[in-house]
N, C-alpha and C positions, 0 to 999 in steps of 0.2 A: 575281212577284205584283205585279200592276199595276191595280187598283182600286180602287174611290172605298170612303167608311170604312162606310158603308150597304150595300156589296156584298158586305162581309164576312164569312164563316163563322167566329160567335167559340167555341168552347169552353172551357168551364174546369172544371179536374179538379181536385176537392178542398172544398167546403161548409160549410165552418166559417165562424168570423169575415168572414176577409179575404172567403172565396170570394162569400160574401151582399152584404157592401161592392161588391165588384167587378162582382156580377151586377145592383146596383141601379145601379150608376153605367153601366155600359156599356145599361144598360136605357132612360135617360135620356136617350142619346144616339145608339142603333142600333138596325133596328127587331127587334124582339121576337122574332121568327121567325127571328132569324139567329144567336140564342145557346143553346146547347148546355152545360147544368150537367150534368157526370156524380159520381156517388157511388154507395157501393154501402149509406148508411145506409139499412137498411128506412123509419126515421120521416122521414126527410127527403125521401124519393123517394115520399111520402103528399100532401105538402106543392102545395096549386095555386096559390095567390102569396105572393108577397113584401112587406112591408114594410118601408118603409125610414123612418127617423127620421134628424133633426139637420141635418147639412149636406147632403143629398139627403131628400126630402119625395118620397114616392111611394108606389102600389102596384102590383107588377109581374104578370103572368100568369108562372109559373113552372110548366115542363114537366120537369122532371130525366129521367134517364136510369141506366142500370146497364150499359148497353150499350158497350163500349171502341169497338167501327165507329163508334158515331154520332156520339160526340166527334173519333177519326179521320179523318171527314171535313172537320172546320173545316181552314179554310185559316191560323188564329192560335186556339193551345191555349195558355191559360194555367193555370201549376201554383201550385195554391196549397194544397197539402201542408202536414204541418209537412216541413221541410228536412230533419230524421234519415230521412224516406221515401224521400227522391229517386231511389234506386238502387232501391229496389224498383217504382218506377213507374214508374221510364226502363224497365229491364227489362221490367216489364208491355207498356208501348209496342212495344218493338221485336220483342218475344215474339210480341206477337198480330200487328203489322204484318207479320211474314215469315210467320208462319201463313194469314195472309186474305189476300198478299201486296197489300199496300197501299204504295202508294209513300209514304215521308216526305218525299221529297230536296226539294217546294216547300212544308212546312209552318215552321212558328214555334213555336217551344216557347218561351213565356215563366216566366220561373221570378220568385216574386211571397215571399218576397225568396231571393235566392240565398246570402246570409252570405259565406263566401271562399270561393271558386271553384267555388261553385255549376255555374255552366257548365260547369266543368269534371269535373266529375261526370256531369252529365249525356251529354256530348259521349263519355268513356270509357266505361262503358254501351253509348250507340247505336255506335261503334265497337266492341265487342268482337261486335257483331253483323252488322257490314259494312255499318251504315247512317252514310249522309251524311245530315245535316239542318241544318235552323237551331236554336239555343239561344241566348236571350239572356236575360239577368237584370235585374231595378233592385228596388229595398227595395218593401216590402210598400208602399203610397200612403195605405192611411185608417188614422186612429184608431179601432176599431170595436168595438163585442162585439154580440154577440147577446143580446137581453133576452124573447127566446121563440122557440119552436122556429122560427117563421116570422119572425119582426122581428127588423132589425138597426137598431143606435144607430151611426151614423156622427157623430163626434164632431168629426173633424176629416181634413181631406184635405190629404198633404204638396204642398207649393207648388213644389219642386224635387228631383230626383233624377238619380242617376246611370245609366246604360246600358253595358254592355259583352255582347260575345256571344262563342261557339264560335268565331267564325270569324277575331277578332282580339284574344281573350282578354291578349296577349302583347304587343300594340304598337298600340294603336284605327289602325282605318280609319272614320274618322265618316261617309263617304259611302257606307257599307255601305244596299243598298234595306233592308235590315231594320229600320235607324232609322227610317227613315223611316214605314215602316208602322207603328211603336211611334208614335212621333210624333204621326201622324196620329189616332190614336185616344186618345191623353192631348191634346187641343189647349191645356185649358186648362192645363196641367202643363209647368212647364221641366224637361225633362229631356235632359241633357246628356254626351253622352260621353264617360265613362273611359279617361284615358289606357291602361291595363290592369284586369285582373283584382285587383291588388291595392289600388290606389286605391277601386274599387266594392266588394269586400267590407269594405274599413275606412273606409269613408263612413256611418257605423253609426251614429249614439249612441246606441241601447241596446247597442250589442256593446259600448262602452264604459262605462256603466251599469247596466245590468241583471244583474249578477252582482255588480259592485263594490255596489252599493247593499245587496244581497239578501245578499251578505256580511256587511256592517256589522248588518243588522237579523234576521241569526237568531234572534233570541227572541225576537222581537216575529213574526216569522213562526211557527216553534213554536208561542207561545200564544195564535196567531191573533185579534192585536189588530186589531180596526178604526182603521185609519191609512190614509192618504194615501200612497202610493210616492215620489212626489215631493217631496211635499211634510212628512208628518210622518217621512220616513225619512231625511231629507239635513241634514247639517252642515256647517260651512266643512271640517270635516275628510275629510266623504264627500268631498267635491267636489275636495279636494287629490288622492284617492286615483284619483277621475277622471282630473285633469288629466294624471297619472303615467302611467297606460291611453291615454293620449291621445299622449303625448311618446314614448312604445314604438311605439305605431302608427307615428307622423311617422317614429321611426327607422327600421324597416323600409320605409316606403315608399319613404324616399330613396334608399335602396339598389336601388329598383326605376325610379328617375328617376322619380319621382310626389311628390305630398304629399297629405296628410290637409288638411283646413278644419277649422280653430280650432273645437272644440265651439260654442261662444258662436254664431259666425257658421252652425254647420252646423241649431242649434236656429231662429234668426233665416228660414235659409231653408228650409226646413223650415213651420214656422208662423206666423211671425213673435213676437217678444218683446223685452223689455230688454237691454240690450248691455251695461250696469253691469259686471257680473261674472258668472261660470258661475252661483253658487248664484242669485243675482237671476233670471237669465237662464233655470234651470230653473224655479223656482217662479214664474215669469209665462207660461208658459205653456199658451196656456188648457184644451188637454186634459187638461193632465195635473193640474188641480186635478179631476178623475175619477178620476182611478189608484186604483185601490185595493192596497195592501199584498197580496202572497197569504198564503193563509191555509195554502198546504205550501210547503216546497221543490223538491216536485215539479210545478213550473210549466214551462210552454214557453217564457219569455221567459228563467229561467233555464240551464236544460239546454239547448238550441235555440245558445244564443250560446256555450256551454261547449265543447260539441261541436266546431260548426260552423266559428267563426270562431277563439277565443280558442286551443282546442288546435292548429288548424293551422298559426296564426301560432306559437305556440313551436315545431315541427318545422321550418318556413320560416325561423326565426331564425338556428336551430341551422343551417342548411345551408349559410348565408350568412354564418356566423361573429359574431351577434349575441347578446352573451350579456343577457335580458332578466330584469327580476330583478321586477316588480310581476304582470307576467300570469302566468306559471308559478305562481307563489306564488297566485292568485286559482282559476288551474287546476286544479291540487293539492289542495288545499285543500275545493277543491266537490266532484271526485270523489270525493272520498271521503266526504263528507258525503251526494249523492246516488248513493253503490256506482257510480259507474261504473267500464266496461273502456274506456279511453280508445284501446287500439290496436283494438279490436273494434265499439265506438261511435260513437268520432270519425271526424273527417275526416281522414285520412292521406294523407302523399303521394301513396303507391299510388292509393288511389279517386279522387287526382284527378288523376293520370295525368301528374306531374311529374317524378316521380324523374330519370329521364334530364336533365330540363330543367337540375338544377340541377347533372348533372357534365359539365355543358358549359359552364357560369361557369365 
């Protein structure tokens, strides 16, 4: 794929938050005729533009779609699911493409955020179906919600990110053309290549957050106090409970010749804020004086990161001979507070297609 970022065919599968973020930003800078929203929400595929608020000012012409061909033909699909879908959408993917017999092998599947080994989920999928493709991951980029079925509040757009893909999940190749065509369409966004798969899914600070916090504040979630997430939910003591989420991460990573960035520095670049200390460091930044507390524990920011990243890392610990003792206890802990089947739920080695990997260490 060798074309300028205007010649593009962009698609994106999935219309929630990020998907609306995504479709006004790329709206702002590609022309209008060349992106492709698919969903299969009846009220959403009603919808004929977009608004966008905050840090993008705009109103978009929006054309949706239900149609899997028509997003198929973008030459860069971006997934912006929640992440517990992935296997059921990689499948939808490969299902219809060998049905319509639709070549993947020169598209881009961007996964919008992948959590741990995102790609790697995806890539075992399209393999279990004899498809070669591209899959590459980086964290979800805007601060954002939806404040009506058509307008999104984009609050805040991250300033740096990580990249890693299918095809060098294990070892980066940075000169891979697929950077480059991510690249080229984030220009004003550093985003920079992950040593591996495990550096980019624990380049997170809500994976290290977002359940730690939601922990501490169970009753104040229960009796669905209006509070601040960041700000009226956090103590020197949360943030102790972080930095330990944080020091488990670094451990494992090292073991993978990688390391994590100091929360402080990872918030810093990210949105920029105070370097003081973490708790400083959180509560100065400027989104998140928006957060709101959830008002269930059945939220995405918490389940999403349970699942996703926090339970694979203890199966990944374990295989590597790390015995970790704050995340399992965070893990534990939530499933059973939100009933989950963590081998039936989560992300397991299996789905992400490692097991062999690690009886070759």
């Amino acid at each position: 794929m060798d074309m300028k970022k205007e010649d593009l065919k962009v698609g994106i599968w999935g219309l929630g938050n990020e998907g609306f973020a995504l479709y006004s930003y790329l709206s702002s800078k590609i022309l209008l005729n060349n992106i492709t929203p698919f969903t299969s929400n009846e009220q959403t595929l009603r919808i004929k533009t977009i608004h966008s608020t905050g840090k993008i000012e705009g109103t978009y012409q929006f054309i949706p779609t239900n149609e899997i061909r028509k997003i198929l033909e973008c030459d860069l699909i971006f997934i912006t699911t929640l992440t517990t879908a992935y296997e059921e959408v990689a499948s939808k993917i490969a299902s219809f493409s060998i049905q319509n017999n639709i070549d993947l092998k020169q598209k881009i599947f961007v996964l919008f955020s992948g959590k741990l080994g995102g790609v790697l989920v995806f890539d075992k999928v399209f393999k279990s179906f004899g498809i070669e493709t591209n899959v590459i991951e980086t964290d979800a980029l805007f601060a954002c919600r939806k404040i009506d079925v058509d307008t999104v509040w984009i609050r805040r757009i991250k300033k740096w990110n990580l990249l890693i893909s299918n095809k060098d999940a294990f070892k980066s190749a940075s000169d891979l053309h697929l950077y480059k065509v991510i690249k080229m369409i984030f220009d004003d966004i550093q985003l920079d290549v992950a040593d591996n798969f495990i550096q980019r899914g624990l380049t997170d600070f809500g994976a290290m957050a977002h359940a730690t916090i939601c922990l501490i504040n169970l009753a104040n979630i229960d009796s669905k106090r209006d509070l601040l997430f960041y700000i009226d939910g956090i103590t020197e003591n949360t943030v102790r409970l972080i930095e330990k989420v944080y020091l488990e991460f670094e451990e494992v990573a090292n073991r993978f010749n990688t390391h994590i960035v100091d929360p402080i520095i990872l918030l810093d670049r990210y949105y920029g804020t105070s370097k003081d200390n973490l708790l400083v460091a959180i509560k100065n930044v400027p989104n998140y004086k928006h957060t709101k507390m959830p008002n269930s524990v059945n939220n995405r920011m918490l389940y999403e990161d349970v699942l996703n990243t926090l339970y694979p890392l203890t199966l990944i610990s374990k295989k590597i001979g790390i015995d970790l003792k704050v995340i399992p206890s965070i893990v534990n802990i939530m499933s059973e507070i939100l009933l989950l089947d963590l081998e039936k739920e989560g992300r397991t080695l299996e789905k992400m297609g490692i097991n062999n990997f690690f009886h070759r260490r």
